[in-house]
N, C-alpha and C positions, 0 to 999 in steps of 0.2 A: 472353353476359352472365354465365352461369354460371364461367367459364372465369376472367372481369372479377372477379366478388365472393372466388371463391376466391383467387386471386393476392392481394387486397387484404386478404382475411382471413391468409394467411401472413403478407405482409409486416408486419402490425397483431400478431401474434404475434413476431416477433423482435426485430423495437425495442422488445416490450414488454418481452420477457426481458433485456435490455439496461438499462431504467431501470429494471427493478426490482432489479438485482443491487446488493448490500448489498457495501459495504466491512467485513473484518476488520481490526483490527489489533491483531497476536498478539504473544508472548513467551514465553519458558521457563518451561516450569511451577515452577520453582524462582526466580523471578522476582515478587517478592510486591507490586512497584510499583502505583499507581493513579494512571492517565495521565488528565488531559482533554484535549479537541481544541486548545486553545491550546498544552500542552507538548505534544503530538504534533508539532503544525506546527515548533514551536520546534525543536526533536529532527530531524525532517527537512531541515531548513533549516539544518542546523550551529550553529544558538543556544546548544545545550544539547547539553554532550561527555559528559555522566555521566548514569544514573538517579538517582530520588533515595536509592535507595540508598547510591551512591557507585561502583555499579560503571560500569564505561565501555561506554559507548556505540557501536554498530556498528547502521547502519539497512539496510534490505534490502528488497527487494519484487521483481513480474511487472517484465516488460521493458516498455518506453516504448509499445511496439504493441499491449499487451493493453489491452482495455476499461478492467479494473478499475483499471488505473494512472493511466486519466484520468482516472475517476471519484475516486478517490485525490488528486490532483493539484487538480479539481475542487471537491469537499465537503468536505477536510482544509488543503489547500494554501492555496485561493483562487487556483490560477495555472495557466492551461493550459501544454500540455507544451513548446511554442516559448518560456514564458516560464520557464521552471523547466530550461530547456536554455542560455537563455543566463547567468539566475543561474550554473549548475554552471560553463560556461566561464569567467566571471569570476574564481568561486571558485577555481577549478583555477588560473588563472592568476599570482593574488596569490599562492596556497600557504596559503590560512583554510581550504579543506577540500576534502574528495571525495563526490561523490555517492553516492546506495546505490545498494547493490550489487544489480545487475539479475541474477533467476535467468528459466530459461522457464519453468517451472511451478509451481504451486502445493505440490505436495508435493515438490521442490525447495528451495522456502520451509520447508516446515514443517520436513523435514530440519533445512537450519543452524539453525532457532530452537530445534530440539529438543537440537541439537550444543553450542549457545554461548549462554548466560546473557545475553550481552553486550548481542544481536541483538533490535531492532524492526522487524517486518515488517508488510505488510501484503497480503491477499489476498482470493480471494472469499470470504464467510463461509458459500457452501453447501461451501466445500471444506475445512474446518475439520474437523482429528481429535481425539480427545482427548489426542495429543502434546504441546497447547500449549495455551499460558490467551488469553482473546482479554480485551483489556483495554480495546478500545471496538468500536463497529460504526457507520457513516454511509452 
């Protein structure tokens, strides 16, 4: 029985750490933009080619397999990843746009956001350094 409750108390412990992980979404500290969740979506969905700065737009995040990108996909999107897989196909196909650009890891991410102005990303927000300005969290 001992054996029973331990196993259940693990497992109650990793899908906790799973819905509690918090979506980032980051930019170039030289990047003075103030995004809400409606133009984020906008923005990852190819709606929206520019900030409103004027500068152009490059979106970025974890690969299709990490958590955080369905949760992304999930909280930001409204679309799970089979659905936001075959938007991208369609897209690709007409020639209206390409999907972001998938890195493996987080500081990965933070890299190009910290490289190029241009780039919205998004990642865990316990992995967040002070390279980059996070301009919402979900």
């Amino acid at each position: 029985m001992y054996l029973y409750k331990t196993a259940v108390f693990v497992i109650f412990l990793v899908f906790s750490h799973f819905a509690a992980a918090e979506v980032a979404v980051i930019v170039n500290k030289g990047n003075s933009s103030e995004l809400n969740k409606a133009t984020i979506k906008r923005m990852y969905l190819n709606k929206i080619k520019a900030f409103p700065s004027g500068v152009s737009l490059k979106t970025a995040g974890l690969t299709a397999t990490d958590p955080i990108t369905g949760e992304f996909y999930k909280q930001v999107l409204g679309k799970s990843a089979a659905q936001l897989k075959a938007y991208w196909s369609k897209a690709l196909f007409t020639g209206v746009g390409v999907p972001p650009k998938e890195l493996e890891s987080s500081e990965a991410v933070i890299e190009l956001v910290k490289s190029d102005e241009s780039v919205i990303a998004f990642i865990d927000s316990a992995k967040v350094t002070e390279d980059v300005r996070v301009v919402a969290t979900f």
